[in-house]
MISETI-275530 format. One record per residue: x, y, z of N, C-alpha, C in turn; residue in three letters. Coordinates in pm, whole numbers, padded with zeros to 5 digits, always signed. Layout:
% residues N
XYZXYZXYZala
...
***
This chain:
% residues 348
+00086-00119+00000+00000+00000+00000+00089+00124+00000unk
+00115+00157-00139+00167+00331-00123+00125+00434-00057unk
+00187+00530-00059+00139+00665-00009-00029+00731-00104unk
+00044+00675-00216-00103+00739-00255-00237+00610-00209unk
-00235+00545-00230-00332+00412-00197-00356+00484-00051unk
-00266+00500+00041-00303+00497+00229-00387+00649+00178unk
-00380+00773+00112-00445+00873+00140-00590+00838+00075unk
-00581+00794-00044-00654+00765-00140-00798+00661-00051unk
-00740+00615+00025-00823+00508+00152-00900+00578+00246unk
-00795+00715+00302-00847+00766+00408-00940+00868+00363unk
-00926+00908+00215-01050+00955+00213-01143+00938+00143unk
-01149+00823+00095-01294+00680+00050-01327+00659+00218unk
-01273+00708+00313-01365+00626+00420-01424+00752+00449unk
-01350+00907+00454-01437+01050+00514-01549+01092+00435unk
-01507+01020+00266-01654+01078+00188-01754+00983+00244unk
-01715+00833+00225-01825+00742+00308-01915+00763+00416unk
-01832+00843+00500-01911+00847+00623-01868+00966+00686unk
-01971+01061+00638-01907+01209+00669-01913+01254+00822unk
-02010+01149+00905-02015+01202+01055-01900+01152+01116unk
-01793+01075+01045-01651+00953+01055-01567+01066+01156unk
-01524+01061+01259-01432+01164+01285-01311+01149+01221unk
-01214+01223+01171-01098+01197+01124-01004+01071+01188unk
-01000+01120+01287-00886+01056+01405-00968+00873+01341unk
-01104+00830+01328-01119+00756+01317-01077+00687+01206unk
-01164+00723+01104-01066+00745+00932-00921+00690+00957unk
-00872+00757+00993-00691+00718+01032-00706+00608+01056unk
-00749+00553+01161-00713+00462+01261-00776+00290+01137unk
-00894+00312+01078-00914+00245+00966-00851+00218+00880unk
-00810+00368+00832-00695+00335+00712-00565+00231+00772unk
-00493+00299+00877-00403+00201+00953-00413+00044+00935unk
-00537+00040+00985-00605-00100+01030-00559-00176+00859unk
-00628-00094+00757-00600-00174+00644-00470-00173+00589unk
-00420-00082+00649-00250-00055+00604-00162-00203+00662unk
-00225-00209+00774-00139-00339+00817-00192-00497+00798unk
-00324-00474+00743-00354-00603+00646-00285-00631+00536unk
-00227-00538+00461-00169-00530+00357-00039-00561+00359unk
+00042-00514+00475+00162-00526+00460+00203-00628+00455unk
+00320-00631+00392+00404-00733+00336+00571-00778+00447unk
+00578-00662+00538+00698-00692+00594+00698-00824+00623unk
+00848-00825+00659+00900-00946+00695+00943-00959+00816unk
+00925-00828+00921+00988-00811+01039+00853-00746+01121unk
+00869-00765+01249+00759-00662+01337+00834-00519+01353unk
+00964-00507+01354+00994-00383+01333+01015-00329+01219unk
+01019-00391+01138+01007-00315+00990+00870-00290+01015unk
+00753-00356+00971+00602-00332+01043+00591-00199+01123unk
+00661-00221+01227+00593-00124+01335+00634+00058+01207unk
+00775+00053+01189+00810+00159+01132+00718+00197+00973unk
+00720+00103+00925+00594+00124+00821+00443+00212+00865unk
+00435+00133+00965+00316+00249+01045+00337+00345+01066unk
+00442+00334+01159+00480+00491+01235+00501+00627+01093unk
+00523+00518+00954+00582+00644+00823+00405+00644+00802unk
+00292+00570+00795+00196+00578+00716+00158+00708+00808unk
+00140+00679+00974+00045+00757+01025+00131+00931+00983unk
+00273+00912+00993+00330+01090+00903+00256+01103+00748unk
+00205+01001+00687+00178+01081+00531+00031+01110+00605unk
-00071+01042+00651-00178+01055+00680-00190+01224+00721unk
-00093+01253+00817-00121+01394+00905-00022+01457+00769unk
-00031+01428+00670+00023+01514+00564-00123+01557+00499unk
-00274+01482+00538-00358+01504+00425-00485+01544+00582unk
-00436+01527+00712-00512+01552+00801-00421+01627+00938unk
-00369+01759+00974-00286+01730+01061-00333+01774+01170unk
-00452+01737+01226-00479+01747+01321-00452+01650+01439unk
-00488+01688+01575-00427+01606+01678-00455+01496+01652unk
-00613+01452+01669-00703+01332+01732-00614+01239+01603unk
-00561+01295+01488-00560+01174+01398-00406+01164+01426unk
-00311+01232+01462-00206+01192+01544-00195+01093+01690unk
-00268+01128+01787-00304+01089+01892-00334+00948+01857unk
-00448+00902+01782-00537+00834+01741-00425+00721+01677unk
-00330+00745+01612-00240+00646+01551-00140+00603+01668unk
-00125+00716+01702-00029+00653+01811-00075+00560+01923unk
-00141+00570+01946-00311+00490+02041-00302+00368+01969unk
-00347+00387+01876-00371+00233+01796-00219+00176+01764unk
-00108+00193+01719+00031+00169+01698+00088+00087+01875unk
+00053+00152+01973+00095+00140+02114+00032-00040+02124unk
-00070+00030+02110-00165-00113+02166-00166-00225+02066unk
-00143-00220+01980-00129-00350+01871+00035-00384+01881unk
+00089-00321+01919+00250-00342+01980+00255-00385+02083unk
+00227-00379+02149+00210-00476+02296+00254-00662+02219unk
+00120-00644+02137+00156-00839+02084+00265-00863+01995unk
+00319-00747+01926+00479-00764+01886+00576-00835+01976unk
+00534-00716+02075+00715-00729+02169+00681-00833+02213unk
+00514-00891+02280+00520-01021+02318+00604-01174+02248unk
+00555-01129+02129+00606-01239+02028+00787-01252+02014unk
+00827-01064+01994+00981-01104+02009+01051-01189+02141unk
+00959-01164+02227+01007-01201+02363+01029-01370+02390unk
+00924-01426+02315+00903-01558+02289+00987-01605+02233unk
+01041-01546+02102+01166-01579+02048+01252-01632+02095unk
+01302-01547+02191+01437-01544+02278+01441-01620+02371unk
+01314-01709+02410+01267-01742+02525+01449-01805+02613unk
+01498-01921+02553+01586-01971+02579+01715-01884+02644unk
+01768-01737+02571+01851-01675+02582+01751-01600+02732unk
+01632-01586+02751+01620-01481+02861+01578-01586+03000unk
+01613-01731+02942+01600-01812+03046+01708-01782+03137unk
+01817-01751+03153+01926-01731+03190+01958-01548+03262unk
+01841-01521+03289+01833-01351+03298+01719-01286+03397unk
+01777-01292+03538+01643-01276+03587+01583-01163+03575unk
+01658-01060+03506+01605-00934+03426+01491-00961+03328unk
+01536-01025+03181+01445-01012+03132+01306-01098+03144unk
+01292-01207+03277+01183-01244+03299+01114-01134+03386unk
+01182-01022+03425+01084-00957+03453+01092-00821+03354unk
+01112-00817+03267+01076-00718+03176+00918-00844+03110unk
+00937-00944+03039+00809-01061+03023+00664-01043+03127unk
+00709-01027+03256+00596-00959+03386+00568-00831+03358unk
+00655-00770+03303+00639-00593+03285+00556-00577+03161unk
+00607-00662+03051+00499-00620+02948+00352-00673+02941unk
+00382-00762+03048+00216-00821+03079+00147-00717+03152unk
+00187-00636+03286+00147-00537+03333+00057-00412+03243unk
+00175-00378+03134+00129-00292+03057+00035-00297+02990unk
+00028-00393+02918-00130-00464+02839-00246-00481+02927unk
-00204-00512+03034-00336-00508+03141-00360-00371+03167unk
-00280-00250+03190-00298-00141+03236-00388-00038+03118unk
-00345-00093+02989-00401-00049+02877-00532-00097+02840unk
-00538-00226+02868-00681-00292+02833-00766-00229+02951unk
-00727-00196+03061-00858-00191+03185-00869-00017+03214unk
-00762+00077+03121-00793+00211+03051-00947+00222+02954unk
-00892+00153+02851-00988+00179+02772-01075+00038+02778unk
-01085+00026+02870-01231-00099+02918-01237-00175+02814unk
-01116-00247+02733-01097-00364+02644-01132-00487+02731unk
-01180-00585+02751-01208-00683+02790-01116-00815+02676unk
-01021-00897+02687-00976-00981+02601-00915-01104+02675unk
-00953-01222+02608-00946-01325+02674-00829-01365+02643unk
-00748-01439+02721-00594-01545+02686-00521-01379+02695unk
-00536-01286+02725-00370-01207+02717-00262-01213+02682unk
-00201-01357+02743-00100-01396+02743-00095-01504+02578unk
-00180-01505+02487-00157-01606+02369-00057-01566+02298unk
-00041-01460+02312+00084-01424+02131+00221-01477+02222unk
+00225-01526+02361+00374-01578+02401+00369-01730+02313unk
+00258-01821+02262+00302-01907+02213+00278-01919+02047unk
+00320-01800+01989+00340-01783+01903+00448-01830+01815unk
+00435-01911+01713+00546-01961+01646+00654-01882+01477unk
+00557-01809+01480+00581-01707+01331+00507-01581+01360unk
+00596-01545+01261+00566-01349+01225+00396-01374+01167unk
+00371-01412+01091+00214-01488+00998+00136-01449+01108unk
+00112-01559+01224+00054-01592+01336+00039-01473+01453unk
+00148-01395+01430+00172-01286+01546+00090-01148+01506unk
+00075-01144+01380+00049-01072+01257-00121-01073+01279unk
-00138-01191+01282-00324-01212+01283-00345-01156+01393unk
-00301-01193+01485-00347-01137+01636-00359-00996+01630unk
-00239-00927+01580-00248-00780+01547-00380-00713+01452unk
-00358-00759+01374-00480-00735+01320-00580-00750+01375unk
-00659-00862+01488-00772-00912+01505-00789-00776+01668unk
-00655-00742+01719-00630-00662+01823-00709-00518+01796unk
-00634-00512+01677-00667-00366+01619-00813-00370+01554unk
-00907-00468+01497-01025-00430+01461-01077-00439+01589unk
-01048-00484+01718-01114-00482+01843-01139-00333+01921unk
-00962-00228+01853-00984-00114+01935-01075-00036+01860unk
-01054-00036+01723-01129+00028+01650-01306-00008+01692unk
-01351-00118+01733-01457-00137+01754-01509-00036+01906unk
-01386-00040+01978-01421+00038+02094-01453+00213+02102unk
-01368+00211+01988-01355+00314+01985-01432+00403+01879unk
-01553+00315+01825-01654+00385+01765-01735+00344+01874unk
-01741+00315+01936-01858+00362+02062-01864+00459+02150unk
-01756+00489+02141-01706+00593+02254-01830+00754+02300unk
-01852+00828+02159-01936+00878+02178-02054+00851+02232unk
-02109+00745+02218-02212+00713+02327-02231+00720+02433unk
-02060+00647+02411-02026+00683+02612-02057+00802+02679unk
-01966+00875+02612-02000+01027+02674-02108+01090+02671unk
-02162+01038+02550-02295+01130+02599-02375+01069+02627unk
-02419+00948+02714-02456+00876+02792-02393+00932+02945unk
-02306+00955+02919-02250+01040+03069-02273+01183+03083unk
-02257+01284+02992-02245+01426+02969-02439+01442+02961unk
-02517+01376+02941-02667+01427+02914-02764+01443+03008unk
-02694+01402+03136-02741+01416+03242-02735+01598+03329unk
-02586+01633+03265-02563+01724+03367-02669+01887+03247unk
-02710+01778+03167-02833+01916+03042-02965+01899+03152unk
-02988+02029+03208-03152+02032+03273-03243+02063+03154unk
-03366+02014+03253-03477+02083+03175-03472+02243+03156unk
-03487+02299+03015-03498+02467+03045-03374+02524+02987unk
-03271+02432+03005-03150+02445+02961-03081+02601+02852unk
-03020+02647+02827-02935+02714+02772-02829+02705+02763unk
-02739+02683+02607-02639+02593+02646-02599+02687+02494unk
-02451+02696+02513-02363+02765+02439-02257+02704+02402unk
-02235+02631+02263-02108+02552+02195-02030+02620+02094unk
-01931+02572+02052-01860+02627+01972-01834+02520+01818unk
-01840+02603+01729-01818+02507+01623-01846+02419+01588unk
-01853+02332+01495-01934+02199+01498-01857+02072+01542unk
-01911+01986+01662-01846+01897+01672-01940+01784+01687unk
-01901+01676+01630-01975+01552+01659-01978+01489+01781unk
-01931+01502+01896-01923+01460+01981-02048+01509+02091unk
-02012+01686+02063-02158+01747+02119-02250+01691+02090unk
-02262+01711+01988-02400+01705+01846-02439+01534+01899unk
-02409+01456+01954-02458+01325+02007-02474+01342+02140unk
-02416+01450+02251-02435+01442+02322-02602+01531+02342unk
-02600+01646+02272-02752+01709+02295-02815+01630+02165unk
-02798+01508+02122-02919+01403+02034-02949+01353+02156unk
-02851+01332+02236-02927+01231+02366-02984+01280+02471unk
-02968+01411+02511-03052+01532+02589-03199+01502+02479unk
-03207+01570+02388-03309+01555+02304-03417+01418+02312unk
-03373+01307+02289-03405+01210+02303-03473+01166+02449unk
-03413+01196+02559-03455+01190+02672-03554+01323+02717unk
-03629+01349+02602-03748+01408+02610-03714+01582+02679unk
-03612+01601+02700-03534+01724+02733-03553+01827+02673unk
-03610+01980+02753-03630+02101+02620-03514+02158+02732unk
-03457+02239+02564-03286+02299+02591-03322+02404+02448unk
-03234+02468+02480-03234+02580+02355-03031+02581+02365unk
-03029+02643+02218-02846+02593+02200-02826+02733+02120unk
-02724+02801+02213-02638+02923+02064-02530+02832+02054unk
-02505+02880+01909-02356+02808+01882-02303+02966+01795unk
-02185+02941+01817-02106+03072+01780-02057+02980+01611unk
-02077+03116+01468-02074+03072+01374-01957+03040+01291unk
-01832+03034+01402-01706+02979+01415-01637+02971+01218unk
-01569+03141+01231-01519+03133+01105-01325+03109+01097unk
-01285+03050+01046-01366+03100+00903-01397+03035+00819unk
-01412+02916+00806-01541+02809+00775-01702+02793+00802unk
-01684+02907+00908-01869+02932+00981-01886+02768+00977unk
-01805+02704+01067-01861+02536+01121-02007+02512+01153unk
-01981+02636+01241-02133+02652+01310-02215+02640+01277unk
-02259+02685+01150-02381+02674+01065-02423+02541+01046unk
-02332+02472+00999-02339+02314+01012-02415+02299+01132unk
-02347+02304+01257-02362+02233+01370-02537+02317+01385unk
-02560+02400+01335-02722+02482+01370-02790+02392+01305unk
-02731+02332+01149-02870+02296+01089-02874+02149+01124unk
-02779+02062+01179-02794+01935+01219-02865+01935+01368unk
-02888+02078+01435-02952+02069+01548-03122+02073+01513unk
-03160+02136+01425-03234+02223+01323-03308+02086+01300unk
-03253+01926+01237-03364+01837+01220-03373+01784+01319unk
-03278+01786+01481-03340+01747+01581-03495+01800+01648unk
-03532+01956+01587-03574+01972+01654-03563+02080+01773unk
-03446+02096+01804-03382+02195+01893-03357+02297+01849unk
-03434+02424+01911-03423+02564+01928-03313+02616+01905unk
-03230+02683+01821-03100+02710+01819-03081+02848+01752unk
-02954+02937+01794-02948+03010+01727-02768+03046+01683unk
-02747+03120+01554-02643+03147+01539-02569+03266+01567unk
-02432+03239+01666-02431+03397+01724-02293+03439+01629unk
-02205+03551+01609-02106+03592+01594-01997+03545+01690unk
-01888+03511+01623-01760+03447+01749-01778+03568+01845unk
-01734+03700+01778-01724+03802+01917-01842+03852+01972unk
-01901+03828+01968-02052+03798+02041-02076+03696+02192unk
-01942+03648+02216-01947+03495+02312-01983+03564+02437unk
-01881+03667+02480-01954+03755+02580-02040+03830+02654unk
-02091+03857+02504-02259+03909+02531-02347+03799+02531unk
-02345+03679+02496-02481+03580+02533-02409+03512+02620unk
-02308+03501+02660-02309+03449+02835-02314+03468+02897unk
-02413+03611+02931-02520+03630+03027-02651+03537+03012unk
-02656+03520+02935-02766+03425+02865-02813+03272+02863unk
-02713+03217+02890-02662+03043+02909-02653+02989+03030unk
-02676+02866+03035-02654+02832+03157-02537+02739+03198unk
-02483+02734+03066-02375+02631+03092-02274+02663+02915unk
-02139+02613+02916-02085+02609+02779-02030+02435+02784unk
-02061+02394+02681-02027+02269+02600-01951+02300+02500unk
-01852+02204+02502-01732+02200+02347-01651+02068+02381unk
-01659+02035+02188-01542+01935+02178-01427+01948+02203unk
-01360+01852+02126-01204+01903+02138-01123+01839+02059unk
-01023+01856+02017-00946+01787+01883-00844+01693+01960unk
-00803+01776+02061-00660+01713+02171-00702+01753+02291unk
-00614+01602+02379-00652+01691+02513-00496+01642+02582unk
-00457+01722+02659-00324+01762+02660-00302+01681+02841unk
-00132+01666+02843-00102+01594+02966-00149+01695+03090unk
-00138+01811+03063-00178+01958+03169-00349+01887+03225unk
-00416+01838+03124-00609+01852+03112-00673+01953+03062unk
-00577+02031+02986-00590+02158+02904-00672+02085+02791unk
-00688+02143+02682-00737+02100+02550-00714+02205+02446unk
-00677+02116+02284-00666+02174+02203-00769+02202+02111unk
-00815+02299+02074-00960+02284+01959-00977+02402+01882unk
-01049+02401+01850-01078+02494+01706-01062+02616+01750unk
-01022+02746+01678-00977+02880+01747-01108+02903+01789unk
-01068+03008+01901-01214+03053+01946-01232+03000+02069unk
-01166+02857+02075-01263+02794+02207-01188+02855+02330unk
-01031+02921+02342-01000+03015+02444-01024+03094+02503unk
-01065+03245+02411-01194+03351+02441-01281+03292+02476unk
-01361+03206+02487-01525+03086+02525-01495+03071+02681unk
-01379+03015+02658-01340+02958+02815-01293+03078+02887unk
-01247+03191+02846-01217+03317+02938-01342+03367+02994unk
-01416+03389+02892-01563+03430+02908-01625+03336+03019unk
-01584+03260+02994-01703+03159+03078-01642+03169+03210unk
-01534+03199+03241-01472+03221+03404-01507+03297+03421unk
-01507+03406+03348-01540+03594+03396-01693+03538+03468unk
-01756+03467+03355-01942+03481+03397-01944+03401+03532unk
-01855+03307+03516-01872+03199+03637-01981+03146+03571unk
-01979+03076+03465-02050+02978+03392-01972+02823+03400unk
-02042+02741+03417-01948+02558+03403-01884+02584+03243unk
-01780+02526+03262-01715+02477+03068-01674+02337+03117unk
-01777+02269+03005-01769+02142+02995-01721+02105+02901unk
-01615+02006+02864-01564+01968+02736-01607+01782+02738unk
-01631+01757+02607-01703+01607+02613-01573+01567+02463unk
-01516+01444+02492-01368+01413+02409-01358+01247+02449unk
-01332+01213+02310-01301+01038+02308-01138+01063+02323unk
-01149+00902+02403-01024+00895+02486-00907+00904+02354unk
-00936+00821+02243-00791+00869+02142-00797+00940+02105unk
-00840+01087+02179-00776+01231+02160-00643+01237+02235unk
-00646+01183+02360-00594+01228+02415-00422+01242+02387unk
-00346+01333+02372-00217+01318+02329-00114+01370+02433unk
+00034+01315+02374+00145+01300+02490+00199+01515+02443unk
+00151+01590+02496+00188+01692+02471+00127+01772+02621unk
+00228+01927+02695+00238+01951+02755+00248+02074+02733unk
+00172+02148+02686+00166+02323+02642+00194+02424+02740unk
+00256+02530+02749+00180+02592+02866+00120+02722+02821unk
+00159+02755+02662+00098+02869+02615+00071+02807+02469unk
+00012+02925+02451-00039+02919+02283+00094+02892+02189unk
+00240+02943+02201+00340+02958+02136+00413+02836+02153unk
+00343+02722+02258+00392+02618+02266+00342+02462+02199unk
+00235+02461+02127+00153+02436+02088+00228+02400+01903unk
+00251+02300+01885+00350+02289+01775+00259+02317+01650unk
+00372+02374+01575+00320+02450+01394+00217+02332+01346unk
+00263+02194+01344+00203+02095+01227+00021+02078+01315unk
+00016+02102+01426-00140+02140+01498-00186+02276+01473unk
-00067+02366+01477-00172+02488+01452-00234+02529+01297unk
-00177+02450+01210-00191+02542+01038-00297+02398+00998unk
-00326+02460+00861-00357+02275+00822-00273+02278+00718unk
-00290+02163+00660-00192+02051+00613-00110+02133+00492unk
-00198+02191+00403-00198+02226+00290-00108+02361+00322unk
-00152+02461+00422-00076+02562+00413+00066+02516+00482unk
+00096+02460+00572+00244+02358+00601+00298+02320+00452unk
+00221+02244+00377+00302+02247+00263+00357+02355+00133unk
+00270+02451+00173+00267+02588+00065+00414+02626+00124unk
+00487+02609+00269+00595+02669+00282+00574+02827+00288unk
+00453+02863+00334+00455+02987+00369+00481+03046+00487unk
+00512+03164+00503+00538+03265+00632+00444+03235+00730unk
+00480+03119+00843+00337+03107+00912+00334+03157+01061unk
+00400+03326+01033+00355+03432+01114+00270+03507+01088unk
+00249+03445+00964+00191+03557+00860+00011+03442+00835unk
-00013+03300+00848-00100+03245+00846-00161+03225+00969unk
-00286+03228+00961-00437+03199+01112-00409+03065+01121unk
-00367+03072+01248-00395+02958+01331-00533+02901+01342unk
-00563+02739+01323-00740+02694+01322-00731+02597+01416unk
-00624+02649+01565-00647+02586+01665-00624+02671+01767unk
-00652+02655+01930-00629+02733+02019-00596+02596+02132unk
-00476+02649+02225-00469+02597+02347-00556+02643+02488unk
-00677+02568+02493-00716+02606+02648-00686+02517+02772unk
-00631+02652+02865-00561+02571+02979-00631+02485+03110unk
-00631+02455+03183-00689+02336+03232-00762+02408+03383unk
-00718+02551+03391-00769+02619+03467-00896+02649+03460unk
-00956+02669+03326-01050+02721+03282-01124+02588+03228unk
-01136+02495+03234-01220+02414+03201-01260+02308+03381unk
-01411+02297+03370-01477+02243+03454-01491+02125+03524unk
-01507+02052+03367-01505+01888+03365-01510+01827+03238unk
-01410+01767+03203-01432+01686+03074-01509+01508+03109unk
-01580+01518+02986-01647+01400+02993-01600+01303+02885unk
-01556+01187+02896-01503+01099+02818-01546+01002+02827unk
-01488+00854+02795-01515+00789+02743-01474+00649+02854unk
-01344+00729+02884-01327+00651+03068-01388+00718+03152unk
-01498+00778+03193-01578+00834+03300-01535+00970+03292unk
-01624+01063+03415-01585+01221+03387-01498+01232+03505unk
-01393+01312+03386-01289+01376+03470-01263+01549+03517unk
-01188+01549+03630-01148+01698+03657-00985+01714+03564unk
-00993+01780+03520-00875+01825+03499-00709+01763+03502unk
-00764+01761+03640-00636+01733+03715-00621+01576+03722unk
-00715+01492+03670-00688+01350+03674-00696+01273+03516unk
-00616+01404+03400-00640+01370+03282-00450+01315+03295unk
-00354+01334+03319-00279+01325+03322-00215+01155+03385unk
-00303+01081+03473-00320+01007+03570-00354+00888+03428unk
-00490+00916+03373-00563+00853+03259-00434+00838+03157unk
-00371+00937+03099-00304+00943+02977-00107+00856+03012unk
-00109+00858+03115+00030+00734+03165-00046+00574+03162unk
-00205+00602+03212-00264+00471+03161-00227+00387+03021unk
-00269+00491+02936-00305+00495+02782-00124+00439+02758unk
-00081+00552+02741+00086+00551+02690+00169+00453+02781unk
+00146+00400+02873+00236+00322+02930+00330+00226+02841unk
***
């Protein structure tokens, strides 16, 4: 599978299924990237990935589909190193080190599976693995498992996040995100009257989107001006937003705009709730906007134009972890301060 075939894939799956989040897309394309492959090694393999998921964020460079590979790459590696380990079995008979590095990588797979509430039977099978072929299936059969988890995820959350929507509600989002947009389907659904501004988040005006998909729910909505956030949060009773990344701080990265949202919303002493599937979450540690790396802040296309990008709009913002309330995910709702705790889970 070339470079053009892996892009050419990832986006036969975004026209397919346009509510697809990117990060997911990726993680598919991946999935078929490593059906395909031909290596002859698990580390040739692993590095084949690690080059697909760089062309991918050449045609998507946003976090979740960074995050999202590395997520899926971590955890289907686990049954690699198992398998190399098996190899050697004889040479690490002799090492009371590496029988406990063999305990250590069992640890980790457990710590990862009972993160993202994988349930998998035999754990321990790829140790009696006899070939790359055999070690190979497992990987594969690993990875259509996370991918399966991880299109549920939104449910999760907003199965968790639809509770804290009252009756009467006023609720203020930013931009269009699918994650919301399921979480007030399920407010909706649970017979719930809410009224929604969404700010018309340019310069794509997302928003508009996100109005008219509220629009066949049913739900009252209106479209405000980004600099407008201040004046209707007197108005709201709460702010909701996705998020693209969510950072080791419990900060989050997302579409510009959502910083001013979250300033505003401290000034009012309004809740900011952010609702985010767990393979957002990424190994990054911001503490300002200037820290926040180029290939997240531009998109793809202007990174490749090689232009002055002091001179190009940023279509992301870092908000810091001060200013957000409670994120709701996919491993239960968190404060802030216990996103960091979750994400040594994940990456271990």
């Amino acid at each position: 599978m070339n470079e053009e075939e892996l892009v050419e894939y990832f986006r036969a799956q975004m026209r397919k299924d346009p509510g697809m989040a990117s990060a997911v897309a990726a993680i598919r394309t991946l999935l078929e990237f490593l059906k395909r492959d031909k290596g002859e090694t698990i580390l040739g393999l692993r590095e084949s990935l690690k080059q697909a998921t760089g062309c991918l964020m050449g045609e998507d460079s946003s976090v979740a589909v960074s995050s999202g590979g590395e997520l899926f790459l971590r955890f289907i590696s686990l049954t690699s190193l198992e398998h190399q380990v098996k190899q050697n079995t004889s040479m690490f008979r002799l090492s009371i080190f590496f029988k406990a590095v063999i305990h250590l990588l069992w640890i980790m797979e457990q710590t990862f599976l009972r993160a993202t509430d994988l349930q998998w039977e035999n754990t321990n099978s790829c140790l009696d693995f006899q070939d790359l072929s055999h070690c190979k299936k497992v990987m594969e059969e690993r990875g259509e498992l996370f991918l399966e988890k991880i299109s549920m995820s939104r449910n999760k959350v907003a199965k968790l996040c639809h509770t804290f929507i009252k009756d009467g509600a006023k609720i203020l989002t930013h931009s269009y995100s699918r994650v919301v947009l399921r979480v007030l389907e399920k407010a909706a659904a649970e017979k719930k009257r809410f009224s929604v501004y969404v700010t018309e988040s340019q310069p794509d005006a997302a928003g508009r989107q996100m109005a008219e998909a509220l629009k066949k729910l049913n739900v009252p909505v209106t479209v405000v001006l980004d600099a407008a956030v201040g004046y209707f949060l007197e108005k709201v009773d709460l702010v909701i937003v996705g998020a693209e990344g969510v950072v080791e701080s419990g900060g989050i990265i997302n579409k510009i705009g959502t910083y001013q949202m979250a300033l505003c919303s401290k000034a009012h002493n309004k809740p900011f709730y952010v609702v985010a599937e767990s393979f957002k979450f990424v190994r990054l540690y911001p503490l300002n906007q200037q820290d926040v790396p180029d290939k997240f802040k531009y998109k793809a296309d202007t990174l490749k134009s090689h232009q002055n990008l002091s001179e190009a709009d940023p279509i992301i913002d870092y908000t810091p972890p001060s200013l957000i309330t409670l994120l709701f995910t996919d491993l239960g709702v968190l404060t802030p301060s216990a996103v960091s705790d979750e994400l040594i889970k994940l990456y271990l």
